[in-house]
C-alpha positions as CSV (number, residue, x, y, z in Angstrom):
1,X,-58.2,-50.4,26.9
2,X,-59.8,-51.5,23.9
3,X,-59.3,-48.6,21.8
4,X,-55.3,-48.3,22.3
5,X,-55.5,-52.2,21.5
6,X,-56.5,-51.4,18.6
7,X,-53.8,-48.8,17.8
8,X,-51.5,-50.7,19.0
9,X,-52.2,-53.6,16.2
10,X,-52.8,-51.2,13.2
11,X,-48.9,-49.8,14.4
12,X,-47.7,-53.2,14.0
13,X,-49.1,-54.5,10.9
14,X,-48.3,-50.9,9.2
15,X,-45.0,-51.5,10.3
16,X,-44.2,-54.9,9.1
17,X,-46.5,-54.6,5.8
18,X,-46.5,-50.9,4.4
19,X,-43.6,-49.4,6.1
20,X,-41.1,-52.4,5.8
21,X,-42.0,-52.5,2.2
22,X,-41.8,-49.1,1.4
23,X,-38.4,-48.8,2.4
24,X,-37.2,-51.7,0.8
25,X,-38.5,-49.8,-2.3
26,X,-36.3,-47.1,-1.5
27,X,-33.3,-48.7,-0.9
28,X,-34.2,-50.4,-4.6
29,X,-34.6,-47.0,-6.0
30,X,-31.4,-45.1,-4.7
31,X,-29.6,-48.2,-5.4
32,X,-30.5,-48.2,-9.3
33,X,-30.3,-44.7,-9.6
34,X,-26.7,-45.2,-8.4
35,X,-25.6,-46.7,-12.2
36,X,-23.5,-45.0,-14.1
37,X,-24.9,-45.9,-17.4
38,X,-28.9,-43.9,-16.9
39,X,-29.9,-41.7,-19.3
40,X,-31.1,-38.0,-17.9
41,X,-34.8,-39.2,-18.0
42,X,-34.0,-42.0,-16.6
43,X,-32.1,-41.0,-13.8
44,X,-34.5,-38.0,-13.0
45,X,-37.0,-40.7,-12.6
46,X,-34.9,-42.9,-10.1
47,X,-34.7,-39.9,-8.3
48,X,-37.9,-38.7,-7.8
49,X,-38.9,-42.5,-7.0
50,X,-36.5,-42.4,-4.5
51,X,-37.7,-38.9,-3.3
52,X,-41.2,-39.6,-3.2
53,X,-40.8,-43.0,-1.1
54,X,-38.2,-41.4,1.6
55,X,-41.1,-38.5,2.0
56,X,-44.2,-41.5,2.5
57,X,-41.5,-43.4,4.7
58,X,-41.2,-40.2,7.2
59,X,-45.1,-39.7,6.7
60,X,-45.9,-43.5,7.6
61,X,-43.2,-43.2,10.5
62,X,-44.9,-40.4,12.2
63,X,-48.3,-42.0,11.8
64,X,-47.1,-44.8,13.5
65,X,-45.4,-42.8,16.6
66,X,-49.3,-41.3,16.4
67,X,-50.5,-44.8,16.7
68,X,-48.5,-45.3,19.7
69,X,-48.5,-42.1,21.6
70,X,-51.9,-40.8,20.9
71,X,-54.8,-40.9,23.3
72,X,-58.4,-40.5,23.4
73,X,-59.5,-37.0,22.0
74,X,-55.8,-35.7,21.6
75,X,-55.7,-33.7,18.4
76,X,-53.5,-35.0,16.2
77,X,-51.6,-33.4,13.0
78,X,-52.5,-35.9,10.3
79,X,-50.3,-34.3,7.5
80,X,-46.8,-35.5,9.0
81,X,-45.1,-32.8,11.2
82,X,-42.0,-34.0,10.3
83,X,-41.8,-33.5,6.6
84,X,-39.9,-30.8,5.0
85,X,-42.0,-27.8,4.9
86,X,-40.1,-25.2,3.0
87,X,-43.0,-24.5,0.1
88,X,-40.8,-22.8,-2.0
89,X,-38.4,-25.2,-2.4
90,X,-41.0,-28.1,-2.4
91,X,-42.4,-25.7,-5.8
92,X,-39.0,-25.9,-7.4
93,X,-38.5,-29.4,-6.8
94,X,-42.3,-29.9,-8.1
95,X,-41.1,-27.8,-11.4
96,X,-38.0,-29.8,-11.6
97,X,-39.8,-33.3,-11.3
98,X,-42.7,-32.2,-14.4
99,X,-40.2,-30.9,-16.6
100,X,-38.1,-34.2,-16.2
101,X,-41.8,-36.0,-17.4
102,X,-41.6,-33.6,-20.7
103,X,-43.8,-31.1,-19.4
104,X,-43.2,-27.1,-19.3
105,X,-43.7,-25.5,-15.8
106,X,-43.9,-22.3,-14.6
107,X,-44.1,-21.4,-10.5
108,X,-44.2,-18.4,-8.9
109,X,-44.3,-17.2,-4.9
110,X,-45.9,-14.0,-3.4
111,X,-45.4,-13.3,0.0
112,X,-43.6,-15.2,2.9
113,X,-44.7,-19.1,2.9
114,X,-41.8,-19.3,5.7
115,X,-43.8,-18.0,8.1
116,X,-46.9,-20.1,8.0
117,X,-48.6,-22.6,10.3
118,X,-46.4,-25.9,10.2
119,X,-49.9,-27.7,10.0
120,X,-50.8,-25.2,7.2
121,X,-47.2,-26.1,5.5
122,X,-48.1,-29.8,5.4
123,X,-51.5,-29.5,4.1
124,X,-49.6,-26.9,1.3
125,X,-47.6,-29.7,0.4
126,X,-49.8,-32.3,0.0
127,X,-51.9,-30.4,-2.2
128,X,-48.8,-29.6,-4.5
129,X,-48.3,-33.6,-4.6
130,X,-51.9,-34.0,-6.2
131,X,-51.3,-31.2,-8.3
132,X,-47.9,-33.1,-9.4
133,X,-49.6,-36.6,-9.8
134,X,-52.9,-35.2,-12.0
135,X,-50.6,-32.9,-14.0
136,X,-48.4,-36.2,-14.8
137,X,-51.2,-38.2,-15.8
138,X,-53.2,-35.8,-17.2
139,X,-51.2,-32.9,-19.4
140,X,-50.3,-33.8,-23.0
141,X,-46.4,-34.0,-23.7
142,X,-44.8,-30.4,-23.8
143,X,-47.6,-28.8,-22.1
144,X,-47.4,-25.9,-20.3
145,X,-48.4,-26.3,-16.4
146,X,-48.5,-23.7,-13.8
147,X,-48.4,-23.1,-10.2
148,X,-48.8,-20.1,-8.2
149,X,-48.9,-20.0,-4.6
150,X,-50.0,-16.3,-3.0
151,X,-49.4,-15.9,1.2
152,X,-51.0,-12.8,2.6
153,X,-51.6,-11.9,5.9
154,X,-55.1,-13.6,6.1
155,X,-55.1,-16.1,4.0
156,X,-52.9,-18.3,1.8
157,X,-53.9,-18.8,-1.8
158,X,-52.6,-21.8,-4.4
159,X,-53.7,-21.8,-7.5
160,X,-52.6,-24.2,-10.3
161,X,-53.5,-25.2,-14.1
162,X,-52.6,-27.5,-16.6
163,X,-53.5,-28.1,-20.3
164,X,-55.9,-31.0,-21.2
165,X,-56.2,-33.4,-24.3
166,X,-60.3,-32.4,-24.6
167,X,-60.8,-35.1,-27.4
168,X,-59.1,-38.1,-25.7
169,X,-58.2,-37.7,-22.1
170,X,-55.5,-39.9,-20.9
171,X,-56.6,-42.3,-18.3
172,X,-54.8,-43.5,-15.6
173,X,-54.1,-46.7,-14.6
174,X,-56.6,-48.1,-12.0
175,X,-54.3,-50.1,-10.5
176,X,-52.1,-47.3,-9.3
177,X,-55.2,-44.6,-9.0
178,X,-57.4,-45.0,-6.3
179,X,-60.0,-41.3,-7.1
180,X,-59.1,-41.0,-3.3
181,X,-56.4,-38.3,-4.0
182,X,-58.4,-35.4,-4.0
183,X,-61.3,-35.5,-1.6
184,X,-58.4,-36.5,0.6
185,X,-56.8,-33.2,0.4
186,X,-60.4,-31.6,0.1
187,X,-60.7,-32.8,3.6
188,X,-57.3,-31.8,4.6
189,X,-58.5,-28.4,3.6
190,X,-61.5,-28.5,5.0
191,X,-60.3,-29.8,8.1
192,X,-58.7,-26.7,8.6
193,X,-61.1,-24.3,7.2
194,X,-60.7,-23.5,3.9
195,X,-61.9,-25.0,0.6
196,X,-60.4,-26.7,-2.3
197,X,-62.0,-25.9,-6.0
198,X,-61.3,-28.6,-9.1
199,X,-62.4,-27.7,-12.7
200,X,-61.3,-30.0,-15.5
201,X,-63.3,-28.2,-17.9
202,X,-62.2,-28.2,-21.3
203,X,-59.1,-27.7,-22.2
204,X,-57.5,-26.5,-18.8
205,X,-57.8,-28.3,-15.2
206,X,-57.8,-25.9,-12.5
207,X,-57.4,-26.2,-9.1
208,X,-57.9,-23.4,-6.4
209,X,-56.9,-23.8,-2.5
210,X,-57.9,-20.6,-0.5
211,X,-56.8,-21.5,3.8
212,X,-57.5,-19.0,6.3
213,X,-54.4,-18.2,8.4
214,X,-54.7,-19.3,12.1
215,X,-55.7,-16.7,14.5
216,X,-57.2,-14.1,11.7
217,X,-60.6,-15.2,12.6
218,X,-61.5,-14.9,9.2
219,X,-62.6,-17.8,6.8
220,X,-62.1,-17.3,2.8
């Protein structure tokens, strides 16, 4: 029918535009950070280029087999089910990338972030991505960032800060930025009933994820 016509196409041309490209990136990345002669900044760089484009090649793959497979009012995951969901390690990773950028970072886990909804995971992760991206544009050199994530049985808290330069704000580049990032993962959130808080006020930008855990019946 119409509809899975039009599936079918955006598959293709995601596949041999965006997906074709990315990897090539990739293969650019991991085959630069393969010299011998990087320094540690550099290299930690090549590597989280290389990281970051292996993780939007899985995401773009698994949009793609949704493309395909998916029919007419079959709900769908759109976070990627097959991306690494271990949240603690995706925090020290997180930590590991900002403090290659210059930053100081401090993360912390309460709870079991094991044991959540894979769904739940994914959305987790994408919101620690935005939190990575605005704290690298954003937090002055040597600032000190945080991110605390808090699993109960209920609910699942994340809450992270970073400095700000009040007087003059670093901007970043529009070519790369498209103000899309966070009502994305406000929507992600949303989606699946929670709510996402952002406060660059000042000298500190805040932002506060609260998700109910599936079959609680409670909302935050």
């Amino acid at each position: 029918d119409e509809l899975r016509h039009q599936r079918l196409l955006i598959a293709r041309e995601l596949h041999d535009t965006v997906t074709r490209s990315t990897t090539h990136m990739v293969l650019l990345a991991q085959e630069a950070g393969s010299s011998p002669h990087l320094d540690p900044r550099t290299q930690a760089t090549m590597d989280e280029l290389t990281a970051i484009g292996r993780r939007t090649v899985t995401d773009l793959r698994t949009m793609l087999r949704l493309l395909h497979e998916g029919e007419p009012g079959t709900p769908q995951d759109p976070t990627g089910g097959n991306r690494d969901t271990d949240l603690a390690a995706a925090l020290s990773d997180t930590a590991r990338r900002l403090r290659a950028r210059g930053l100081s970072v401090r993360t912390s886990v309460e709870g079991e972030p094991a044991h959540l909804d894979p769904a739940l995971k994914n959305q987790l992760l994408g919101v620690i991505d935005e939190c990575a991206a605005n704290m690298i544009k954003y937090t002055p050199h040597g600032g000190v960032c945080s991110i605390q994530l808090e699993v109960t049985d209920t609910w699942v808290e994340l809450l992270a800060l970073s400095p700000m330069d009040a007087a003059t704000p670093p901007r970043p580049d529009a070519a790369l930025s498209s103000g899309y990032g966070l009502d994305s993962i406000r929507q992600g959130v949303e989606a699946l009933g929670g709510y996402l808080e952002v406060r660059p006020s000042g000298a500190v930008w805040t932002l506060r994820t609260l998700l109910p855990r599936p079959g609680t019946g409670r909302r935050p």
